[in-house]
SEGU-304530 format. One record per residue (C-alpha): x, y, z; residue in one letter. Coordinates in nm, 3 decimals. Layout:
<rs>
       c1       c2       c3  type
        X        Y        Z     a
...
</rs>
This chain:
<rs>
       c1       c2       c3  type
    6.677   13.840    5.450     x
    6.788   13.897    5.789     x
    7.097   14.071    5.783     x
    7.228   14.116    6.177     x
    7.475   14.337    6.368     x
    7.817   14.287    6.314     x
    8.017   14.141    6.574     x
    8.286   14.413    6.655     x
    8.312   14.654    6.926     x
    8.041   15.018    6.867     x
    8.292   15.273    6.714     x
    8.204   15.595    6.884     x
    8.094   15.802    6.575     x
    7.907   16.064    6.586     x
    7.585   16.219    6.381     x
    7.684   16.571    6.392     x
    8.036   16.599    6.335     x
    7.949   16.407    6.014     x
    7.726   16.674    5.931     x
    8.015   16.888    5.827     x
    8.128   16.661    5.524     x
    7.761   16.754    5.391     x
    7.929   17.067    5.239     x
    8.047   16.878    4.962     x
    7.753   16.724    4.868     x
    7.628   16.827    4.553     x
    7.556   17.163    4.691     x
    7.242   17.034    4.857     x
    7.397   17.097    5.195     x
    7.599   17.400    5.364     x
    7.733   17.491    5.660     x
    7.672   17.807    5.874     x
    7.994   18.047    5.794     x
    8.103   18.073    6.172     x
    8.099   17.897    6.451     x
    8.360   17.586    6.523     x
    8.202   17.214    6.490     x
    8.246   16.963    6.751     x
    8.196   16.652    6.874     x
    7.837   16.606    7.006     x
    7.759   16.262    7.247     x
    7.900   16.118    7.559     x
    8.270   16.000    7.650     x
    8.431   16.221    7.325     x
    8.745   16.289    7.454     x
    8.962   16.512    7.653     x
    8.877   16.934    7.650     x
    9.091   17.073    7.412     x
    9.233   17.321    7.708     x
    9.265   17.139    7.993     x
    9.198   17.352    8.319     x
    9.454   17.457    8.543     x
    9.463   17.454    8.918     x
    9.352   17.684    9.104     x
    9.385   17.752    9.478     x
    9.110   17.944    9.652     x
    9.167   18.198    9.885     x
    9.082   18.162   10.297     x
    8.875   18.453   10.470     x
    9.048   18.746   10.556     x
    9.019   18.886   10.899     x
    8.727   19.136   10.931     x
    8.579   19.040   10.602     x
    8.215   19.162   10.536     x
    7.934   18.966   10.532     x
    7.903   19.011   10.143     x
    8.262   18.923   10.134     x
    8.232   18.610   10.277     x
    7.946   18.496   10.078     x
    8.150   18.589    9.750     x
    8.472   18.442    9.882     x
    8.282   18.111    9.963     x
    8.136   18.078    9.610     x
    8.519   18.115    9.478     x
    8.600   17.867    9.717     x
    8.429   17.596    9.562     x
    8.593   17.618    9.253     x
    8.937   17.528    9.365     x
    9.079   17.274    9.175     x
    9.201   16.962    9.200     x
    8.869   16.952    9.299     x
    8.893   17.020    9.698     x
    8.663   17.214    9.968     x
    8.843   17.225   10.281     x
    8.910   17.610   10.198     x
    8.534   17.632   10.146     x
    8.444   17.546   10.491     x
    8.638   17.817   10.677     x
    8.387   18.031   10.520     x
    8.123   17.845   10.766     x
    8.056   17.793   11.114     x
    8.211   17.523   11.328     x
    7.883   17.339   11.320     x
    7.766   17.415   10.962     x
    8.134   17.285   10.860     x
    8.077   16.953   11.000     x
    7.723   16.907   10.902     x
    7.759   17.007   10.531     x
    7.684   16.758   10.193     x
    7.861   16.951    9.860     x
    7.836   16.588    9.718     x
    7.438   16.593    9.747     x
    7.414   16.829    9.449     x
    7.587   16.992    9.204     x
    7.452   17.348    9.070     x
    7.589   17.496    8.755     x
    7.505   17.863    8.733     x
    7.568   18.077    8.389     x
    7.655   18.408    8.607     x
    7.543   18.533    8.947     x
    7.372   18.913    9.012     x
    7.576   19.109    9.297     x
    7.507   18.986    9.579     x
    7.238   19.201    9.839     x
    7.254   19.229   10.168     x
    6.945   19.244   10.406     x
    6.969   19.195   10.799     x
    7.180   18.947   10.892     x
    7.150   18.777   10.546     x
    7.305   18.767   10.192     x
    7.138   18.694    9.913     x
    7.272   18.620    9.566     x
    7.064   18.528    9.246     x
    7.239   18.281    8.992     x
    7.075   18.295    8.627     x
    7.059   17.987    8.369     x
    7.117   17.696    8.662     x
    7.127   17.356    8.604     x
    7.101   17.119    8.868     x
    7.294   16.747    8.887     x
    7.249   16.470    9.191     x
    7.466   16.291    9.403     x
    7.578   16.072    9.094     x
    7.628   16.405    8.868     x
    7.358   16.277    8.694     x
    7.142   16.583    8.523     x
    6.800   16.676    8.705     x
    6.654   16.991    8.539     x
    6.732   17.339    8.546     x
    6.648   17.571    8.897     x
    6.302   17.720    8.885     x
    6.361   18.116    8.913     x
    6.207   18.083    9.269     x
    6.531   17.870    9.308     x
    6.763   18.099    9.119     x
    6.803   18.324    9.476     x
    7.022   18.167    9.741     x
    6.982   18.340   10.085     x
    7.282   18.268   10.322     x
    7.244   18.338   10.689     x
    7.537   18.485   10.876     x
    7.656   18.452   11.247     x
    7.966   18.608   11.420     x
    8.168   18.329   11.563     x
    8.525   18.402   11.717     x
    8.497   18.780   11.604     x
    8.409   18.691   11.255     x
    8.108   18.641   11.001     x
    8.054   18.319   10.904     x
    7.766   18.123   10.695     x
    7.537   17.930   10.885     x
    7.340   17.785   10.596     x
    7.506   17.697   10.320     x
    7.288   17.454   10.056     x
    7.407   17.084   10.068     x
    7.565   17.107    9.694     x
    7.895   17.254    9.499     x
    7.818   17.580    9.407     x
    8.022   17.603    9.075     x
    7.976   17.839    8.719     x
    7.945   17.698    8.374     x
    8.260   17.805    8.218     x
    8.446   17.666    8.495     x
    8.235   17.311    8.514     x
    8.271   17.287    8.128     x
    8.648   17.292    8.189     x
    8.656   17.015    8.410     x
    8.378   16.764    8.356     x
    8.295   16.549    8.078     x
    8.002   16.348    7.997     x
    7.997   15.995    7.994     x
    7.703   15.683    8.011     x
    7.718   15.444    8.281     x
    7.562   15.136    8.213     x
    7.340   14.932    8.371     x
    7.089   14.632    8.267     x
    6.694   14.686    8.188     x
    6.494   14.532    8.440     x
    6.450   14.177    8.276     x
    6.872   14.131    8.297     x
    6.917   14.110    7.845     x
    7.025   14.464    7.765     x
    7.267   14.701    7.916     x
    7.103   15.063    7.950     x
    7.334   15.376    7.965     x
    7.257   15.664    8.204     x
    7.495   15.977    8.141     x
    7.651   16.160    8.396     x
    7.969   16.351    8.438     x
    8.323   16.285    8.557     x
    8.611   16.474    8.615     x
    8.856   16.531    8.330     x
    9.175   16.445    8.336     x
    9.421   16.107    8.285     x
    9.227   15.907    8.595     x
    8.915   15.864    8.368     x
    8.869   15.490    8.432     x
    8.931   15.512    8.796     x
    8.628   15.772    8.763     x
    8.411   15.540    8.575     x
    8.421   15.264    8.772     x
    8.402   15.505    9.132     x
    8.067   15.670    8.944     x
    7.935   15.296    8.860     x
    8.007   15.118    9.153     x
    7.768   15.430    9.317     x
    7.460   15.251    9.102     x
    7.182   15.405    8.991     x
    6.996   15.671    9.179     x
    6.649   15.585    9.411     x
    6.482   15.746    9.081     x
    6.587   15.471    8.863     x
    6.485   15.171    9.081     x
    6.224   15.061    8.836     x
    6.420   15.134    8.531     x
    6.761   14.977    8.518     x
    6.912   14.747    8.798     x
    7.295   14.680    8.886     x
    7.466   14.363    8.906     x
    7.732   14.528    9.150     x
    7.612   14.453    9.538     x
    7.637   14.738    9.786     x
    7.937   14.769   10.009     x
    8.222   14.772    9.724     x
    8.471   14.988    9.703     x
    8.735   15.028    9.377     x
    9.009   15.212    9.583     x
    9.225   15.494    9.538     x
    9.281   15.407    9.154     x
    9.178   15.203    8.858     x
    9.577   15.135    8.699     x
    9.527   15.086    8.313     x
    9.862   14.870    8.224     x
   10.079   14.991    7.855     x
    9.868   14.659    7.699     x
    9.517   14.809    7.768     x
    9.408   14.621    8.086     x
    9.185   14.819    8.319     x
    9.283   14.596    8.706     x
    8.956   14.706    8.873     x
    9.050   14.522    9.226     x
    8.741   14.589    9.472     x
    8.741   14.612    9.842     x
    8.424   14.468   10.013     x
    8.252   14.235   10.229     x
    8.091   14.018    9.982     x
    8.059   13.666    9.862     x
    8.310   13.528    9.557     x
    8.068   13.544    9.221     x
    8.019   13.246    9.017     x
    8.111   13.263    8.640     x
    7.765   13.313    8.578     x
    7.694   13.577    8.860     x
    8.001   13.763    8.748     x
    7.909   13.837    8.346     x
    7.683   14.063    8.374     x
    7.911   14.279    8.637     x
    8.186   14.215    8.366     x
    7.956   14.346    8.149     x
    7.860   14.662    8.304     x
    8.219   14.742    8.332     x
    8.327   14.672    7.991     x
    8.121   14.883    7.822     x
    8.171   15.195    8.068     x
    8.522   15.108    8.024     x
    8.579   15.135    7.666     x
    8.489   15.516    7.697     x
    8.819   15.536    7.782     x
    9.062   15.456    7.454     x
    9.328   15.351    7.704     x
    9.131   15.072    7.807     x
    9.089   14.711    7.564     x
    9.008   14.456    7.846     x
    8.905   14.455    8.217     x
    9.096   14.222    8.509     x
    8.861   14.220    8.805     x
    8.904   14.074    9.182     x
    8.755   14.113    9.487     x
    8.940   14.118    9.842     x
    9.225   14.068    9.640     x
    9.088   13.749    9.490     x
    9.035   13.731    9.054     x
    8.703   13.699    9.000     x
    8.622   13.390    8.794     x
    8.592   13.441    8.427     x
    8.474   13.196    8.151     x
    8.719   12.966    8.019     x
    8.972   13.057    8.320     x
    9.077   13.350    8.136     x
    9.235   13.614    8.343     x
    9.113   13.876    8.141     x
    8.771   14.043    8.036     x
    8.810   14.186    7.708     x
    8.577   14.482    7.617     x
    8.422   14.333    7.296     x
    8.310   13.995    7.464     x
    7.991   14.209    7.644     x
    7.885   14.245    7.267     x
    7.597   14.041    7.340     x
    7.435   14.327    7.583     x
    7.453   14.608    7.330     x
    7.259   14.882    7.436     x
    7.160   14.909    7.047     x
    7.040   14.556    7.001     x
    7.295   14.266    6.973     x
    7.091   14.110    6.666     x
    6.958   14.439    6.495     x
    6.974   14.431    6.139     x
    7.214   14.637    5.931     x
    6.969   14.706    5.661     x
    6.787   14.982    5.562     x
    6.410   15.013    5.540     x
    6.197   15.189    5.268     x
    5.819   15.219    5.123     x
    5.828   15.244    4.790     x
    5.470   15.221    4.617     x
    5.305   15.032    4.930     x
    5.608   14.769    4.920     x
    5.832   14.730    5.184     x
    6.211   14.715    5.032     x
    6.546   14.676    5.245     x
    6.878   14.632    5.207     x
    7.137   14.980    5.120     x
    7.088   15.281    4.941     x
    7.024   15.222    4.534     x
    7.020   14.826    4.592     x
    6.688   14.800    4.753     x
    6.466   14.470    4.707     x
    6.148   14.348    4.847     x
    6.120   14.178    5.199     x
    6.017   13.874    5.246     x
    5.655   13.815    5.370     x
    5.318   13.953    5.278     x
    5.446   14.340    5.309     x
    5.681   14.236    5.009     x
    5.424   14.167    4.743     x
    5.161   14.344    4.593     x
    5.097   14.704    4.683     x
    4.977   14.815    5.058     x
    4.768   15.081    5.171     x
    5.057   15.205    5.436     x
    5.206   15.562    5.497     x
    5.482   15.467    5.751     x
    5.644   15.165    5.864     x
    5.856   15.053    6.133     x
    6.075   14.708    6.149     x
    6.154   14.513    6.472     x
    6.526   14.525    6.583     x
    6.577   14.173    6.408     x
    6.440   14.293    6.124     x
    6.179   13.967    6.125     x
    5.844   14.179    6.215     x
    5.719   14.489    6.021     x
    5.442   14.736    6.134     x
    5.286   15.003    5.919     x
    5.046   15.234    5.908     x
    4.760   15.307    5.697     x
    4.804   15.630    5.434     x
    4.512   15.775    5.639     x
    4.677   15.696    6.002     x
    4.386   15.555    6.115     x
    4.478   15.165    6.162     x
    4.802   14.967    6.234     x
    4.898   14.609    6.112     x
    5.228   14.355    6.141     x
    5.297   14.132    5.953     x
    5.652   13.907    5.952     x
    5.913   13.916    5.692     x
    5.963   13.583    5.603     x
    5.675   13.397    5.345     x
    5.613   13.151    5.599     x
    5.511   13.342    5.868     x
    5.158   13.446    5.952     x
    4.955   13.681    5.728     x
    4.948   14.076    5.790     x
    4.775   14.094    6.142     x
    4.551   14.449    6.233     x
    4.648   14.551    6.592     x
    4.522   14.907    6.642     x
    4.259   15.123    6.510     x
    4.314   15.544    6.540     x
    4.243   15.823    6.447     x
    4.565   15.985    6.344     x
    4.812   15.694    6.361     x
    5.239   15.799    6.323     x
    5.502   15.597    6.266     x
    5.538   15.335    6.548     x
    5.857   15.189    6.741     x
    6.018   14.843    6.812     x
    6.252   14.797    7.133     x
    6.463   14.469    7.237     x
    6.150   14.307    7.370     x
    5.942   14.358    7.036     x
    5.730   14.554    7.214     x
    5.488   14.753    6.981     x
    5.440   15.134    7.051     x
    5.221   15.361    6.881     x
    5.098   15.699    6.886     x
    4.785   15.822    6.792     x
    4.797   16.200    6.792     x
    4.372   16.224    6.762     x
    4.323   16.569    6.654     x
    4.566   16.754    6.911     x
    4.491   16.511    7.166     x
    4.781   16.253    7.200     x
    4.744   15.905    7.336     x
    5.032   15.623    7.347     x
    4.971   15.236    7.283     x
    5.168   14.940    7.346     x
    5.172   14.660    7.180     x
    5.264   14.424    7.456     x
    5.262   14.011    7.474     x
    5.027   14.048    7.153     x
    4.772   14.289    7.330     x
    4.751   14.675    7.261     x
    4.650   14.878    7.564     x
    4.658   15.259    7.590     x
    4.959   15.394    7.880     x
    4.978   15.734    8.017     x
    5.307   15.941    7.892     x
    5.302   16.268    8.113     x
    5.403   16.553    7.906     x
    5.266   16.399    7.574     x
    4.937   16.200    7.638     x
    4.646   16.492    7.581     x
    4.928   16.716    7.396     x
    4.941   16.785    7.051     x
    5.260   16.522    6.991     x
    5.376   16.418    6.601     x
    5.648   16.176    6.657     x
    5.724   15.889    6.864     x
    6.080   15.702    6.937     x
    6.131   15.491    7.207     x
    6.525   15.350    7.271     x
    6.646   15.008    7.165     x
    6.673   14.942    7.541     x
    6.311   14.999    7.600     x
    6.382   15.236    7.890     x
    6.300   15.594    7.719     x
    6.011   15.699    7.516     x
    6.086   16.001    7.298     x
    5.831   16.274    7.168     x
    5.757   16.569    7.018     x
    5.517   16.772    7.128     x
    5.398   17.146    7.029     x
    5.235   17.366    7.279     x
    5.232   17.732    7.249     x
    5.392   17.775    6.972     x
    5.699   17.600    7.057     x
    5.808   17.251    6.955     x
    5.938   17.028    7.243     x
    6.135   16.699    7.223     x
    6.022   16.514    7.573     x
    6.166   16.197    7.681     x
    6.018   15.998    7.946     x
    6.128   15.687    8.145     x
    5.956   15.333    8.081     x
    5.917   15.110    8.404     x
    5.933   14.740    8.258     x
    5.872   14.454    8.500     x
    6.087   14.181    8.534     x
    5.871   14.007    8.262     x
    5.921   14.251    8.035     x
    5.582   14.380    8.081     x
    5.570   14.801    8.012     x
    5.436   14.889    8.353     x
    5.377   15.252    8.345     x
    5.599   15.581    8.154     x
    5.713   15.873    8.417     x
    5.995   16.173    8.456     x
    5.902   16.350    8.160     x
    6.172   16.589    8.031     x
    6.175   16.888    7.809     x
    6.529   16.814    7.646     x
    6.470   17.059    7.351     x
    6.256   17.354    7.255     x
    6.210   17.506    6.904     x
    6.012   17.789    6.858     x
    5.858   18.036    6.635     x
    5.934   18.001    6.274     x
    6.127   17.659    6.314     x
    5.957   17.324    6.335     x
    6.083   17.006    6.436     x
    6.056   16.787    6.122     x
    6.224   16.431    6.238     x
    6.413   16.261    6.506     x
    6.647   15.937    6.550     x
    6.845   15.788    6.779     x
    7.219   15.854    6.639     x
    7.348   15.630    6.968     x
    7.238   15.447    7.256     x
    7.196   15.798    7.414     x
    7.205   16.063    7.177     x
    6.922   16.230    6.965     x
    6.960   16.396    6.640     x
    6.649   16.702    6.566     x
    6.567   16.805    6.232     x
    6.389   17.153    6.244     x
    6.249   17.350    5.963     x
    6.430   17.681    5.953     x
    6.258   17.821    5.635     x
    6.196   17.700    5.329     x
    6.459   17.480    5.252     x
    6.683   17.536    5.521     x
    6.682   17.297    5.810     x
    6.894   17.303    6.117     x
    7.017   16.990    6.296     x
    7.057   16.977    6.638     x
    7.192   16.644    6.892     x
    7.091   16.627    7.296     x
    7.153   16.401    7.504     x
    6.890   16.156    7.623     x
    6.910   16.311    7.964     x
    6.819   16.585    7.838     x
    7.121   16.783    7.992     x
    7.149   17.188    7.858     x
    7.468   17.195    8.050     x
    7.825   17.054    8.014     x
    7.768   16.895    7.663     x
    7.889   16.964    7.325     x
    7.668   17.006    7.064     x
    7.695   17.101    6.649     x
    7.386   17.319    6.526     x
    7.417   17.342    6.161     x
    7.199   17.427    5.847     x
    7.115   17.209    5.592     x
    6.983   17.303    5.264     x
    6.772   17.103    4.999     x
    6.450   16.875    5.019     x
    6.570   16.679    5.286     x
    6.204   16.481    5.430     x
    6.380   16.321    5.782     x
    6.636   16.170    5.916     x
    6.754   15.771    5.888     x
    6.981   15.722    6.189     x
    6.995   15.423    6.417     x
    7.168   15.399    6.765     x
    7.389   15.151    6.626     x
    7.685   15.376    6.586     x
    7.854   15.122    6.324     x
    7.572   15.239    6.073     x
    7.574   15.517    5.851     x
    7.328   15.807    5.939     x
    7.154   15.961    5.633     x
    6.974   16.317    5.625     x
    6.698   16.179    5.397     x
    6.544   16.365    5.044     x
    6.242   16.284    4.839     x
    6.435   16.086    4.653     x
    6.782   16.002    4.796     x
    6.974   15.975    5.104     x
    7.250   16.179    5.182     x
    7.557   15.984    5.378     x
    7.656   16.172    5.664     x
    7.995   16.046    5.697     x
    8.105   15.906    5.344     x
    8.053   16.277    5.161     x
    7.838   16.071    4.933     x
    7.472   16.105    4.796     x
    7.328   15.781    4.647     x
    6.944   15.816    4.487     x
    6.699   15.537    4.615     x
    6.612   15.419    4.271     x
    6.241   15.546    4.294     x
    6.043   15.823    4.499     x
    6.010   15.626    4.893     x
    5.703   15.734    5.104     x
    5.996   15.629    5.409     x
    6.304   15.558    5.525     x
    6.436   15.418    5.813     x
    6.670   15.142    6.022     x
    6.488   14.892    6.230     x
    6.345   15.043    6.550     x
</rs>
């Protein structure tokens, strides 16, 4: 009854391009009739116009002050990427002491720029902002949108004084020449690999930037929510050669000790799955100091599919799909559903929602009237349906790798999050969504991001937060909440699901019977990604998507489920009060 993840390598498929084979359907689902539809997620591929090079111009002799601000700003878009023509624009001592690699700002457009005293001013509009590691971090606040640059005359010309410690680059152009990607790191207690998207250069030295971006390790903001298995001090060199055959030779420079077999999996690991964003790369050949690093079985190479066992997804999550049909609890796929084993598989429940652990081998539901929570185990020799929470307004809960329990009760317009941890449910704070009027609750395989949405003012908002887990696997506390989506007026966010380790599908209510699908990224990045938003028509319920990319999303009907990728529409036999993958 316990069907489990096959052992092959994630495919990279995505959710929304899928959505596009929904115009053959039945007629239940169209398309908008313009707009081009593209690949939505991390490490998709090349731009389809690769950007060109572009050499930036020095300052001229007498140049204005306004002239040298402007000039400046073109300056940091030369390309290959480059800013030695950027600091002639500056003073001798604001050359020397200026960080573009602290930050990176992507602007939409900037306002002429305005000159007052002895300074400049320009005003960018729509900027993001990413860190050191390119790693999203929220758009500017509009008292951060103006940029004042100071001026001095040095050698008989102006030059800036001040410039921020970041690159200084528009949209259009950043879009051109960054993609992207998840590096991956472990969850606190060492069993699952995490990824964290940031973005890389395009172009054909992709895997030397992975591995530069991952040997960097996480950012000081992330110490409590993923760890590294790579030690400070090493350095991947110049380049990361991928050989005709596939192999990535990562050979590190550093002052540190030769791994043991052991030590060096999880590094092994970590680099396999950043790696195979990159479909030159099948297996990894690591040394350090010039030495191979010892692998199991003296192999001399890692291949990619043998860190299978840290899938960000769940290594053991079952394949199956999950229903309620008439207070049962069926599984298996579409039109061949039976009963589960265990007590939620006989006789008829009082349950409006369910969720099932990763393993399939624990269920929770919900009462029709959301006011208590119960789990019971899926096999008829387990222990009897358990209660574990009484509410007020109970929705449908969420499983991660550590069978870890969360719940949320949304009381009346008044959120508040449980976790069922080590058998024991206890309320935790959730900035953004505890005391908010919140409806729906994920939280990622990984157990590292909780996922909500939350309406306030009209407007519908899908905020993700970060879970701190102790090296027990304890949930210690939930912080950085992000707005990654907002939907307002008429539309209403419906449904969510994870459609891959780090992507998020949104189902909003257009009108009627017109919903509109949208993907972010679990960053919650507005820049730099590609996204589909498309309209789908019919009685479609939610969404049944699983960030196990091998598995079939479905845009769910009363009675049906729609396959997002097979152009198919199978009916589930029977009216289902829910539908879902384990999670």
């Amino acid at each position: 009854m316990r069907p489990v993840k096959r052992p092959t390598a994630t495919v990279a498929r995505r959710l929304l391009v899928a959505a596009a084979v929904l115009l053959a359907v039945s007629g239940c689902v169209r398309l908008p009739d313009d707009g081009p539809v593209v690949e939505a997620g991390l490490g998709n591929g090349p731009v389809d116009h690769p950007a060109g090079a572009h050499d930036p111009v020095p300052p001229d002799t007498g140049a204005s002050r306004q002239t040298i601000v402007s000039g400046f700003l073109d300056a940091m878009t030369g390309w290959p990427n480059q800013i030695n023509v950027a600091k002639q624009y500056l003073t001798t001592e604001a050359a020397e002491a200026w960080n573009p690699g602290a930050a990176t700002i992507v602007y939409a457009d900037t306002l002429p720029a305005q000159e007052l005293g002895g300074e400049v001013s320009v005003e960018l509009t729509d900027a993001d902002r990413l860190d050191a590691n390119r790693a999203w971090r929220g758009s500017l606040s509009p008292a951060e949108l103006t940029l004042d640059f100071h001026l001095e005359f040095e050698d008989g010309e102006f030059r800036i004084a001040d410039p921020p410690d970041a690159l200084l680059v528009p949209a259009s152009w950043f879009q051109q020449r960054f993609r992207q990607v998840a590096l991956y790191f472990f969850d606190p207690t060492a069993q699952i690999l995490v990824p964290e998207p940031v973005f890389v250069p395009e172009g054909e030295q992709l895997a030397t930037s992975l591995v530069g971006a991952l040997l960097n390790g996480p950012s000081a903001r992330l110490s409590r929510v993923v760890r590294t298995f790579f030690p400070d001090g090493l350095d991947a060199g110049l380049s990361v050669p991928v050989s005709a055959d596939g192999v990535a030779d990562v050979a590190l420079a550093g002052e540190v000790a030769m791994p043991s077999v052991e030590a060096a999996e999880p590094m092994l690991a970590q680099l396999a799955w950043t790696l195979r964003q990159d479909p030159d790369v099948s297996a990894v050949r690591l040394s350090i100091g010039g030495e191979p690093v010892p692998l199991r079985g003296g192999a001399s190479v890692f291949d990619i599919d043998d860190a299978d066992a840290y899938d960000p997804a769940g290594a053991t999550t079952s394949t199956a799909l999950y229903g309620l049909r008439r207070g049962r609890v069926v599984y298996g796929a579409p039109g061949v559903m039976n009963p589960v084993g265990g007590p939620f598989g006989t006789g008829r429940h009082d349950l409006g929602d369910i969720a099932v652990a990763l393993g399939g081998d624990w269920i929770a539901g919900v009462s029709t009237d959301g006011t208590s929570a119960v789990v019971a185990p899926t096999t008829a020799t387990g222990p009897r349906i358990r209660a574990v929470l009484d509410g007020t307004d109970l929705a449908r809960p969420a499983w991660d790798h550590l069978e870890r329990l969360w719940l949320l009760d949304r009381g009346g317009g008044e959120a508040t999050v449980h976790v069922l941890d080590r058998g024991r449910a206890r309320q935790i704070e959730v900035p953004g969504v505890t005391g908010q009027a919140a409806r729906r609750l994920l939280v990622s395989p990984d157990g590292t991001r909780l996922v909500a949405v939350v309406r306030q003012d009209g407007v519908d908002r899908v905020v993700i937060a970060r879970i701190l887990t102790g090296p027990e696997g304890r949930a210690e506390d939930v912080v950085q909440s992000t707005v990654a989506e907002t939907v307002g007026g008429t539309p209403q966010i419906t449904d969510i699901a994870w459609t891959g380790p780090a992507t998020i599908a949104v189902l909003a209510r257009a009108s009627g019977r017109l919903f509109e699908v949208d993907t972010v990224v679990a960053d919650g990045a507005s820049v730099g990604s590609d996204a589909l938003s498309t309209i789908v028509s019919g009685r479609v319920v939610g969404l049944a998507a699983s960030a196990d990319e091998d598995l079939p999303p479905y845009a769910v009907t009363l009675d049906s489920v729609i396959d997002l990728e097979e152009q198919t529409e199978t009916a589930l036999g029977a009216p289902m009060d829910a539908v879902e993958y384990a999670g």
